[in-house]
C-alpha positions in Angstrom: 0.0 0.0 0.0 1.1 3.3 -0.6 1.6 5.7 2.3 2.9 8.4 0.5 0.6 11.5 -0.2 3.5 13.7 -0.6 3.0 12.7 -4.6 -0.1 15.4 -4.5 2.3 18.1 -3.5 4.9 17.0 -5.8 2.5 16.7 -8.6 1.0 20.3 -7.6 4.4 21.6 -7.9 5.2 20.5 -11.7 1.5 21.4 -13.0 2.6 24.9 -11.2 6.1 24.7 -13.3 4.4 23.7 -16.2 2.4 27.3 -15.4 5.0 29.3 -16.1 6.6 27.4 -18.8 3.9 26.9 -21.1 6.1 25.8 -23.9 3.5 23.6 -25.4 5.8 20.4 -24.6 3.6 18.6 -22.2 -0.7 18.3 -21.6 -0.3 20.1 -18.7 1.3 23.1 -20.7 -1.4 22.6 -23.7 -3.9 23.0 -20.9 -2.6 26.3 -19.8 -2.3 27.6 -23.6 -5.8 27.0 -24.3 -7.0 29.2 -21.2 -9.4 29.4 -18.4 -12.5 28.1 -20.3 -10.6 25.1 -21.6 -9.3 24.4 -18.1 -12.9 24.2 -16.8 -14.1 22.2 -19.6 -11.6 19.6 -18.8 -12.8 19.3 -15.1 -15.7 19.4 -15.9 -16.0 16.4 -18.4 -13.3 14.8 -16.1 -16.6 15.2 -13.2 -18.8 13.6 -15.6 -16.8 10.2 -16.4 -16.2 9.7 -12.3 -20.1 9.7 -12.3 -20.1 7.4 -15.4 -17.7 5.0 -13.7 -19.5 4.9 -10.5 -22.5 3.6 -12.4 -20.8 1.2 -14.1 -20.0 -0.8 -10.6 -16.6 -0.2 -12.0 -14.2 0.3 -9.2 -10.5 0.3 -10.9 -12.0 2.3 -13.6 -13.4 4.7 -10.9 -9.9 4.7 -9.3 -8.4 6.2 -12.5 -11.1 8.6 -13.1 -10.9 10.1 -9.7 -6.8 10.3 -10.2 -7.8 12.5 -13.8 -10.5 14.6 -11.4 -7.7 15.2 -8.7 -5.0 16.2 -11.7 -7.6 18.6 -13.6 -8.7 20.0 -9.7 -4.9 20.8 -9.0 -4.2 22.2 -12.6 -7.3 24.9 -12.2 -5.9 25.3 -8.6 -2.5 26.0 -10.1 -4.4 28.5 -12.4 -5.6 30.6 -9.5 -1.7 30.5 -8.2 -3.1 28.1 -5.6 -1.3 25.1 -4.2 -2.4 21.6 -2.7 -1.3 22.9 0.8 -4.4 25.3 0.3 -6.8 22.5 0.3 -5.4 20.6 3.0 -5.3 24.1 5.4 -9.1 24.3 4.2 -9.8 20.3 4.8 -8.0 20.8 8.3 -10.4 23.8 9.4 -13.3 21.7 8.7 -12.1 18.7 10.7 -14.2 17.9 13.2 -17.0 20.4 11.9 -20.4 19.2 11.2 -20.8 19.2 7.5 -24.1 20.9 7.8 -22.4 23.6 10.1 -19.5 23.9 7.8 -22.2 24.9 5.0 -24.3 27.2 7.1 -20.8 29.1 8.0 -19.7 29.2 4.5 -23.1 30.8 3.4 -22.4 33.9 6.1 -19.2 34.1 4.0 -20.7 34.8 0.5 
């Protein structure tokens, strides 16, 4: 089993390379040529087949289209500048918070 999560920072730190780079010489780069709208696209088709894989009972193939959710989540987080430290700050102030309470206190927010 793998016990190493540090490969979600490291992989937040190359799409964030890949940012600045944008040479065209890898997906990640292409992703960041084509802009904003593209970006959002991608997540959101990537959204889609997780849903299509969960109805097919298909576990593995859920597996692998969570991992392309989680990749397209960090490259629109690198396109906001942010990193996967900033969700696990946010995941650690909910901890222990009642999901309905976290909600209500997000909605005072907006």
């Amino acid at each position: 089993m793998i016990n190493d999560l540090n490969v979600l920072r490291r992989l937040s730190e190359l799409i964030l390379s890949r940012k600045e780079t944008q040479n065209g010489d890898s997906y990640t780069e292409s992703l960041f040529s084509k802009g904003h709208e593209h970006i959002l696209k991608k997540l959101s088709e990537e959204s889609a087949e997780v849903v299509m894989a969960s109805k097919d009972l298909d576990p593995e193939h859920v597996v692998r289209e969570v991992a392309d959710l989680w990749f397209h989540s960090l490259v629109v987080m690198a396109y906001h500048g942010k990193r996967v430290e900033d969700i696990a700050l946010e995941l650690e102030k909910r901890e222990g918070v009642s999901g309905i309470a976290e909600k209500a206190s997000r909605r005072k927010d907006e």
